[in-house]
C-alpha positions in Angstrom: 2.8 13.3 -1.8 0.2 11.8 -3.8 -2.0 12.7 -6.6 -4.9 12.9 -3.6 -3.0 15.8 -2.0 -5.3 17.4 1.1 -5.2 21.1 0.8 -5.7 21.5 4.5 -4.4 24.5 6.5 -1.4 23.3 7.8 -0.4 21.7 4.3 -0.8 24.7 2.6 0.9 26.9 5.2 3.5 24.3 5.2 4.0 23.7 1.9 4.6 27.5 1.3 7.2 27.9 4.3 9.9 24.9 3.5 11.1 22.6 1.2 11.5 19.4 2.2 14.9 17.3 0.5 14.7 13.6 1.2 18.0 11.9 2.1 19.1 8.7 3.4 18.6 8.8 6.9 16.2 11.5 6.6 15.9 14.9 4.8 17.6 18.3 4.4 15.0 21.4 5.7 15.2 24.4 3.2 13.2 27.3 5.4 12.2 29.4 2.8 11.7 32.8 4.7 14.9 32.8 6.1 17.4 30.6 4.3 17.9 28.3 7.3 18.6 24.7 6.7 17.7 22.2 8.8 18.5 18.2 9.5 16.1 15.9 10.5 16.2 12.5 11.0 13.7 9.8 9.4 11.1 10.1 11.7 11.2 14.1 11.2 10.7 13.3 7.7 7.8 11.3 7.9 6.3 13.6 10.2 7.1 17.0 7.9 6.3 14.6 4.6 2.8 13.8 6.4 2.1 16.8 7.2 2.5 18.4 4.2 0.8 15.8 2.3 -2.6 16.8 4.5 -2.1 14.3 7.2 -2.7 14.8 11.0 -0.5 14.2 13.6 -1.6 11.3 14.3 -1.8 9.5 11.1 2.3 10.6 10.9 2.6 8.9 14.4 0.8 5.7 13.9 2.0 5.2 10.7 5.9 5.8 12.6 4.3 3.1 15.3 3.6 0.4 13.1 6.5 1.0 10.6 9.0 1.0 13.3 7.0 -1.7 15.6 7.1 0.8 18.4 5.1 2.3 21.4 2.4 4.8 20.3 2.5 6.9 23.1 6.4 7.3 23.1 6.4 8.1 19.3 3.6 10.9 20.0 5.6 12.1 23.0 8.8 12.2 20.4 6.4 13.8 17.7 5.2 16.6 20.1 8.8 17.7 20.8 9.5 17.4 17.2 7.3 19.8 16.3 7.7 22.2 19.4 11.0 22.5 17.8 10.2 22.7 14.2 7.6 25.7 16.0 10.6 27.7 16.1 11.6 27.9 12.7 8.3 27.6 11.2 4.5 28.5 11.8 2.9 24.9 12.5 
């Protein structure tokens, strides 16, 4: 994240419940409750990264869309199952 770090809700709650571990290809998933780790590919990254950072959804996804030069709507789709996932290890 940046110096301007948003303290939002989510961030914060976030922030306190993993540790995210860049990689290439994505990042390694430290859940810190329960010692789980988990994979995620780029786009997980970006999304988790965002998120924690203060960013919305959406800012994660259409910064994802332009990056990757790809349909909006799919990469909010994608997004949305993402985090339905991520929603069982974590409180999003």
């Amino acid at each position: 994240c940046s110096s301007d770090l948003d303290d939002t809700q989510t961030s914060i709650s976030l922030r306190n419940q993993i540790s995210l571990y860049p990689k290439e290809g994505g990042a390694i998933v430290f859940v810190n409750d329960t010692g789980e780790y988990l994979q995620v590919n780029e786009i997980g990254r970006i999304i988790l990264d965002g998120l924690m950072c203060g960013k919305t959804i959406e800012d994660c996804t259409n910064k994802i869309a332009e990056e990757y030069q790809a349909d909006g709507q799919i990469i909010a789709r994608d997004a949305d199952r993402f985090l339905a996932d991520m929603g069982k290890h974590v409180r999003l």
